[in-house]
C-alpha positions as CSV (number, residue, x, y, z in Angstrom):
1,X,-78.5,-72.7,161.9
2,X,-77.2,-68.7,161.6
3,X,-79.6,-67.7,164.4
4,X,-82.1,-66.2,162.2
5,X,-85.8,-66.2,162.5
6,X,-88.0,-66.5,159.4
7,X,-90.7,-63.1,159.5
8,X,-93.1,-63.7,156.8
9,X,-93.6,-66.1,153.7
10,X,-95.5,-66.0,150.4
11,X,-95.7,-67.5,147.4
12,X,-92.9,-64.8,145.7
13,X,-91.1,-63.8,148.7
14,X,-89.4,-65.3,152.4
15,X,-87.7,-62.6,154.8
16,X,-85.6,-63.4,157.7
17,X,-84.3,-61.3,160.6
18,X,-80.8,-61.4,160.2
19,X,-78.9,-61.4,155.8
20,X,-76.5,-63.7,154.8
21,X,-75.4,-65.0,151.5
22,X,-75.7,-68.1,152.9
23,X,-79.9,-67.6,153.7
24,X,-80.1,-66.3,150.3
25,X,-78.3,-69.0,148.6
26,X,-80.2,-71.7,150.5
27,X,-83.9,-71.5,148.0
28,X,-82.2,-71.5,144.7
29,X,-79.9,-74.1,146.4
30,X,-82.9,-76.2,147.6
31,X,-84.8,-76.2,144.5
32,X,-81.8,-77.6,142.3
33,X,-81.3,-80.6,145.0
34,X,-85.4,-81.2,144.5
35,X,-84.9,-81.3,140.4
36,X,-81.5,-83.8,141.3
37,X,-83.5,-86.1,143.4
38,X,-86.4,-86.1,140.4
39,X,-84.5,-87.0,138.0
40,X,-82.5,-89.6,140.0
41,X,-85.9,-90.8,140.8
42,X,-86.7,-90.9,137.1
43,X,-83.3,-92.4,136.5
44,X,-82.8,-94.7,138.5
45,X,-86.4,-96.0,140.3
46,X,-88.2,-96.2,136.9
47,X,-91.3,-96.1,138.5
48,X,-94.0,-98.3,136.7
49,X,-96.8,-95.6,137.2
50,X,-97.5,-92.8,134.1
51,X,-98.7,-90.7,136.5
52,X,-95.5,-90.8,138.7
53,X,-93.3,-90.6,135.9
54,X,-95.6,-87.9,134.4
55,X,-95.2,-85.8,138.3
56,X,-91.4,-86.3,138.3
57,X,-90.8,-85.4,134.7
58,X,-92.4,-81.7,135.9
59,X,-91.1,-81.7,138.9
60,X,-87.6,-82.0,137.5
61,X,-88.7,-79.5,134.8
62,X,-90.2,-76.4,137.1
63,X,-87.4,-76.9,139.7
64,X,-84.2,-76.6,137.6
65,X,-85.3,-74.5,134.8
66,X,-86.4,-71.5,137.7
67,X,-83.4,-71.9,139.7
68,X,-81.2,-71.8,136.6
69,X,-83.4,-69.5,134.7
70,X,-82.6,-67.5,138.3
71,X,-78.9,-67.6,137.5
72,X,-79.2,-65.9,134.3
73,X,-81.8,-63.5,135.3
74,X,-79.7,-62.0,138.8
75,X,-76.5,-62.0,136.4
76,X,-78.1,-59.7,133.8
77,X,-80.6,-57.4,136.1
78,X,-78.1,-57.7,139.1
79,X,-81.7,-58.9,141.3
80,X,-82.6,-61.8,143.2
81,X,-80.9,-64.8,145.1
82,X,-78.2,-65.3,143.6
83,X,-77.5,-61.7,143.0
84,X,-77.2,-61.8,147.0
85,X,-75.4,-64.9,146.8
86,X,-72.2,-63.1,145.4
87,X,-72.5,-59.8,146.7
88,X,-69.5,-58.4,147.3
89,X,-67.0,-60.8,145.4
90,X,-65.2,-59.1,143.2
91,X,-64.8,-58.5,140.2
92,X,-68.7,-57.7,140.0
93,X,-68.5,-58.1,136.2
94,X,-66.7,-61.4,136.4
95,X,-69.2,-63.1,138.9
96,X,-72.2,-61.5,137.2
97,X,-71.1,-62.9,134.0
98,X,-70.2,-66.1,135.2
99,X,-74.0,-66.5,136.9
100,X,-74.9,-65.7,133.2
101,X,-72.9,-68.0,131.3
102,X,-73.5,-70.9,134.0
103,X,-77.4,-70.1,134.2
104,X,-77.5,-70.6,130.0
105,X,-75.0,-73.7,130.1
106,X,-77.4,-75.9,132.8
107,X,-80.9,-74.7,131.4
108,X,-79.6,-76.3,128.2
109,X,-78.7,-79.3,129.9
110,X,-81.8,-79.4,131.8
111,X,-83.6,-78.9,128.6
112,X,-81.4,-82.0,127.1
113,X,-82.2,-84.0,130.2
114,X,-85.6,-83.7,130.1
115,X,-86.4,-84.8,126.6
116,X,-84.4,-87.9,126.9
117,X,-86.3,-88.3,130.2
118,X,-89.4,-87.8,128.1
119,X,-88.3,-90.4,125.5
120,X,-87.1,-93.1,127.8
121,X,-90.5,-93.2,129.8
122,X,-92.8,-92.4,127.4
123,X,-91.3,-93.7,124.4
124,X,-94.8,-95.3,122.7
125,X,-97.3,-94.9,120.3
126,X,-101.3,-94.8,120.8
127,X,-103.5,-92.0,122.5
128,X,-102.6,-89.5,124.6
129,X,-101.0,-86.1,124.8
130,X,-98.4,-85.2,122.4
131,X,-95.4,-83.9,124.5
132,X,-95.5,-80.1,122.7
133,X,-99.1,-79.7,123.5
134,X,-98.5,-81.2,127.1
135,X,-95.5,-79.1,128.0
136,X,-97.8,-75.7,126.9
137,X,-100.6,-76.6,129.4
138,X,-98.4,-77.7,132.0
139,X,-96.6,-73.6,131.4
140,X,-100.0,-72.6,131.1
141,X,-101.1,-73.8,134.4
142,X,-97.6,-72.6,136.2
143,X,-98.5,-69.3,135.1
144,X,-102.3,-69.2,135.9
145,X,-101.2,-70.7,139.5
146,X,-98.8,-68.3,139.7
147,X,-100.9,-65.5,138.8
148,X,-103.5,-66.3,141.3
149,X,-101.0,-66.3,144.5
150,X,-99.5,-63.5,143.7
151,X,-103.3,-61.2,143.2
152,X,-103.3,-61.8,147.1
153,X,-99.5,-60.7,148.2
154,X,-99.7,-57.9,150.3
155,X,-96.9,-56.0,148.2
156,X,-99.2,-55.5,145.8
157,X,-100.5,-56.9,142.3
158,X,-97.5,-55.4,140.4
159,X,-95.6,-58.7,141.8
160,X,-98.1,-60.2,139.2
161,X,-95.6,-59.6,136.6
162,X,-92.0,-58.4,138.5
163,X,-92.0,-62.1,140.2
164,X,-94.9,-64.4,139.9
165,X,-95.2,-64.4,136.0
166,X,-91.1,-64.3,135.7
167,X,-90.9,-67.4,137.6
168,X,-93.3,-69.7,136.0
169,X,-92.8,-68.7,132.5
170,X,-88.8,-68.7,133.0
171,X,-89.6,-72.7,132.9
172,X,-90.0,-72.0,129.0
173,X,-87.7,-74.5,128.5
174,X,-90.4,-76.9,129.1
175,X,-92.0,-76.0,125.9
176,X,-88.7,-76.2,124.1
177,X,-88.1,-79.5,125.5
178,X,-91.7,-80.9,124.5
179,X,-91.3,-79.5,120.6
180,X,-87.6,-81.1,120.4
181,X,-88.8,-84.6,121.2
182,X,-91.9,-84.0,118.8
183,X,-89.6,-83.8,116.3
184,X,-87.4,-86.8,117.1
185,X,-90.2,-88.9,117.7
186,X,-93.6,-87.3,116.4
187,X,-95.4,-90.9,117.3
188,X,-95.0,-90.5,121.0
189,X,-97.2,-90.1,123.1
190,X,-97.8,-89.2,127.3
191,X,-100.8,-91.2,128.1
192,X,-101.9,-90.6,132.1
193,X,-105.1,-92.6,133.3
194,X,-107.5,-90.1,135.1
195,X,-106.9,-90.5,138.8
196,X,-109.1,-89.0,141.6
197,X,-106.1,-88.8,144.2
198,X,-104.1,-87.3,142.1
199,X,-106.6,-84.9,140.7
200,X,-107.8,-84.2,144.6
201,X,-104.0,-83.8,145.9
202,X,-103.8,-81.3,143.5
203,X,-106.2,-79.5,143.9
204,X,-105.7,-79.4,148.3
205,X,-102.0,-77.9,147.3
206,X,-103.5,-75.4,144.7
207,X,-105.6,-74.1,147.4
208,X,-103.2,-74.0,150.1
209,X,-100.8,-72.4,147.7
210,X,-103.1,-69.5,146.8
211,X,-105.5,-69.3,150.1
212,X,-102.6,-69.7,152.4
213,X,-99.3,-68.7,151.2
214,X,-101.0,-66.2,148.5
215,X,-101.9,-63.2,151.5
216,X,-98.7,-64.5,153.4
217,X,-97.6,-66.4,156.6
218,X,-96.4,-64.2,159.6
219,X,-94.6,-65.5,162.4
């Protein structure tokens, strides 16, 4: 829409031909309307499938607590998106205190949000994961995924831990969620039945992730 051209795209890292707060604002931007439409999925849908609730319960979780995380982390280090995003409002301290403050305020709500999601859907006794030990090996796998795009970026492996690492483990909040309902309800329990497609989907976008986007598009 600005007349820009998109040059190259990885898994840590999109560049465009012409800069605009706008351009930058637009990832961060998209990912919060993704963990919105997950929720309201969650919310409002109530689909009758674990394995969908399961998906949109970490979709939700991944989306909103980077892009917040995000807030807090350009506020502080004076990096990233949103860093671009208000370059050149003044006062600097003002709008880099206010990403700060903003960034903590929603990651707590998005941290609230998703343990009563995790209650209302999976609010049941019997066998299955308990919700601490599934929120570490969904971070777990974040990471590893992560990890393993980021060893092919052309910048170098150093993006390993500057933004790869940063941006899966900033979803900590998963974790904290997954403990917190443990506590309120230590009999639940998120029970998914194996399922090939899913498994099979997930393993296609893990590849494309890593063989595709990992070395980087060009265009």
């Amino acid at each position: 829409l600005l007349g820009g051209k998109t040059l190259s795209l990885s898994t840590t890292y999109e560049s465009c031909s012409i800069r605009s707060r706008w351009i930058d604002g637009a990832g961060p931007a998209a990912g919060l309307i993704v963990a919105l439409l997950a929720w309201a999925w969650l919310r409002l849908a109530q689909p009758r499938s674990p394995n969908v609730r399961v998906f949109l319960c970490l979709l939700f979780a991944f989306a909103s607590f980077w892009n917040v995380g995000y807030m807090v982390f350009s506020g502080l280090l004076d990096r990233g998106d949103w860093k671009f995003v208000t370059e050149g409002l003044k006062p600097v301290a003002a709008w880099h205190g206010g990403l700060v403050v903003l960034g903590v305020v929603l990651y707590v709500a998005a941290m609230r949000a998703l343990g009563a999601a995790l209650v209302r859907n999976f609010d049941h006794a019997g066998t299955g994961w308990r919700p601490q030990s599934f929120a570490v090996i969904a971070l777990a796998g974040a990471a590893v995924l992560a990890t393993a795009g980021a060893a092919f970026d052309p910048r170098g492996h150093a993006i390993i831990f500057t933004d790869a690492l940063p941006s899966a483990l900033s979803s900590f909040g998963l974790v904290r969620a997954g403990f917190a309902v443990y506590r309120r309800r230590p009999g639940l329990r998120i029970a998914t039945p194996t399922s090939p497609v899913w498994i099979a989907v997930g393993f296609v976008c893990a590849a494309i992730f890593v063989a595709l986007l990992g070395p980087g598009l060009r265009f």
